[in-house]
Each structure stands twice: as structure tokens, then as C-alpha cells.
C-alpha positions as CSV (number, residue, x, y, z in Angstrom):
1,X,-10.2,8.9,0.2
2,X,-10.3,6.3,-2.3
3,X,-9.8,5.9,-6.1
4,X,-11.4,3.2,-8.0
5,X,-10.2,-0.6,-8.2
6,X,-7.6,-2.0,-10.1
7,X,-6.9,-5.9,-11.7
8,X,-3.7,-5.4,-12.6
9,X,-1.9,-5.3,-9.7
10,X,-1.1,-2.2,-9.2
11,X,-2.5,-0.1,-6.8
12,X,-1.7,4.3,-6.5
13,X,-1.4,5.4,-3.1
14,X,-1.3,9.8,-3.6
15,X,-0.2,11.3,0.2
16,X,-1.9,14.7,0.2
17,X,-0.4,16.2,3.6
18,X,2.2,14.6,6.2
19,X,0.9,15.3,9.8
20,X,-1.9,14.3,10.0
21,X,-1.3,11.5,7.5
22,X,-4.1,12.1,4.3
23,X,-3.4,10.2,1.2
24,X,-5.9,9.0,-2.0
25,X,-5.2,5.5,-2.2
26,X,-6.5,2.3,-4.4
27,X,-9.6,0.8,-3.1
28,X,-9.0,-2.9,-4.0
29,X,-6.1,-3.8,-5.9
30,X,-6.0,-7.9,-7.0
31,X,-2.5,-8.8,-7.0
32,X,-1.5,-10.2,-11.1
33,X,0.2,-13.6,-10.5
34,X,0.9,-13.1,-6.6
35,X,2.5,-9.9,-7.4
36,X,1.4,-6.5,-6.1
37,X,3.0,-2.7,-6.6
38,X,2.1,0.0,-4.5
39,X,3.1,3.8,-6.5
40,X,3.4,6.2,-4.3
41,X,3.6,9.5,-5.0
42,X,4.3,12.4,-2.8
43,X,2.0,15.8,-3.6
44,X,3.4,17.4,-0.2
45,X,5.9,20.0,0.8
46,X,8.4,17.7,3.2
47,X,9.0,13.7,3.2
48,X,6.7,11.4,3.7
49,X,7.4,8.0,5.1
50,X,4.5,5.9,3.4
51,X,4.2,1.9,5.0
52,X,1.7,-1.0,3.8
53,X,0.7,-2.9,6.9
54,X,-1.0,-5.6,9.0
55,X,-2.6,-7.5,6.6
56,X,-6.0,-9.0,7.8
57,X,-8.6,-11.5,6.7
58,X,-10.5,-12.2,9.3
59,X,-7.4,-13.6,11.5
60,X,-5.3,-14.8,8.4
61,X,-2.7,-12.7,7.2
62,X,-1.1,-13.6,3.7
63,X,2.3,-14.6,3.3
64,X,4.0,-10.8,2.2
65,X,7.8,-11.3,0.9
66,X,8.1,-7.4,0.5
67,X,10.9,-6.3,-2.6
68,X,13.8,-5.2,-1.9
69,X,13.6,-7.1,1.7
70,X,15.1,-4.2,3.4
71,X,12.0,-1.7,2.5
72,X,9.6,-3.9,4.4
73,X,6.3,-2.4,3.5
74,X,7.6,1.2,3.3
75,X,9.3,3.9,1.5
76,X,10.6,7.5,2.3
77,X,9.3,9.5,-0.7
78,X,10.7,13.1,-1.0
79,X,8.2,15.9,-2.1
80,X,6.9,15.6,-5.7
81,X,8.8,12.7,-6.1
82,X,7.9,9.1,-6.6
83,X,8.4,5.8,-4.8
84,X,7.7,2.2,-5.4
85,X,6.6,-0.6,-2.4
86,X,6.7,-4.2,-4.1
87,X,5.3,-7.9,-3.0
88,X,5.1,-10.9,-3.8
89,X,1.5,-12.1,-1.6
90,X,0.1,-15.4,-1.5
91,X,-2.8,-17.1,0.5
92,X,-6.4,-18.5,-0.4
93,X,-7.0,-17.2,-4.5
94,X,-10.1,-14.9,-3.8
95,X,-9.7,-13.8,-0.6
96,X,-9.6,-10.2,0.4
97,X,-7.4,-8.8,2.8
98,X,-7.6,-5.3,4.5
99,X,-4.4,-3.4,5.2
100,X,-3.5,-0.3,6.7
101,X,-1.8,2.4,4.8
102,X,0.6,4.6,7.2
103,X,2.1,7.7,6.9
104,X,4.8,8.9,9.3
105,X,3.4,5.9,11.3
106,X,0.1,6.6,12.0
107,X,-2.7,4.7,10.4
108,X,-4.7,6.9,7.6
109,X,-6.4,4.1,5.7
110,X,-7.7,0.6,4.9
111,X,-7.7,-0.3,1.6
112,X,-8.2,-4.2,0.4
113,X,-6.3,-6.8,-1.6
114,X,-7.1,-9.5,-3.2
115,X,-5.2,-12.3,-3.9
């Protein structure tokens, strides 16, 4: 399911159940001066494992330098608790990527961003 876009660079990504993966998620989120932040808060009983992936513009993936470089795209997030995934993107201002959203590795949904 999706929740309406954002500007500011921050997009919400809410993981309702674990297996199979269901989440509420941003949307289009436009990244504020090549920066984007994914909150991501678990509403389940157990741990999810919560990745942003495989970003696609027709054939043209951004440039994604993911913060810390040891999350890659993805963060363990125990139940009730919240997690943070941060990038810095950049590629063609205006162009809007889709991306899968993944929890315990299987794709739930593809949300946009916009550089």
C-alpha cells in the first residue's frame, strides 16, 4: 500500500507483517540536495529485515552511495522499533526511478524517486 508523496526527502516505509512481506511505504519521495532517508518502522511481532533495491529508470540506475556503507540499502529493525536507511543519489535532476522495497528478501513494493 502506499502513503502520499513527499519533497523533502524523506520517505516512511511501515512493515505491517514479515512473511509474506506487507509494508505502507512512500509513494514518490524527491531526494532534498541528492539526499534521501528511508524511516522504517517495524509494527510486527518478530524482525524484519527491510532493503531498498534495484533502482531503475528505464535502464539507468542512479549513482546510490548508501550511509553507513556497511547497511547497503538495508536494515534489521526489531518489533516496534525504528530504523533508518540513508543515501546520497545522483543522476539526471527530474528523473524518476522505481525501486523495490524488500522484506526478508522478497520483493513487496515499487515505490519511485526522484532525483
Amino acid at each position: 500500500m502506499y502513503s502520499p508523496d513527499t519533497t523533502g526527502g524523506v520517505a516512511r516505509i511501515i512493515v505491517t507483517a514479515v512473511s509474506p512481506g506487507k509494508v505502507t511505504v512512500t509513494h514518490k519521495v524527491k531526494s532534498a540536495t541528492n539526499h534521501v532517508v528511508w524511516i522504517v518502522f517495524n509494527a510486527t511481532f518478530e524482525t524484519a529485515n527491510v532493503c531498498v533495491t534495484n533502482f531503475d529508470a528505464g535502464g539507468v540506475a542512479p549513482n546510490i552511495t548508501f550511509l553507513p556503507a556497511q547497511g547497503q540499502g538495508c536494515v534489521a529493525v526489531d518489533s516496534g522499533k525504528t530504523g533508518l536507511i540513508s543515501a546520497i543519489v545522483s543522476g539526471d535532476s527530474g528523473v524518476v526511478y522505481t525501486y523495490n522495497v524488500r522484506v526478508g528478501g522478497a520483493v513487496v513494493i515499487d515505490p519511485e524517486l526522484e532525483i
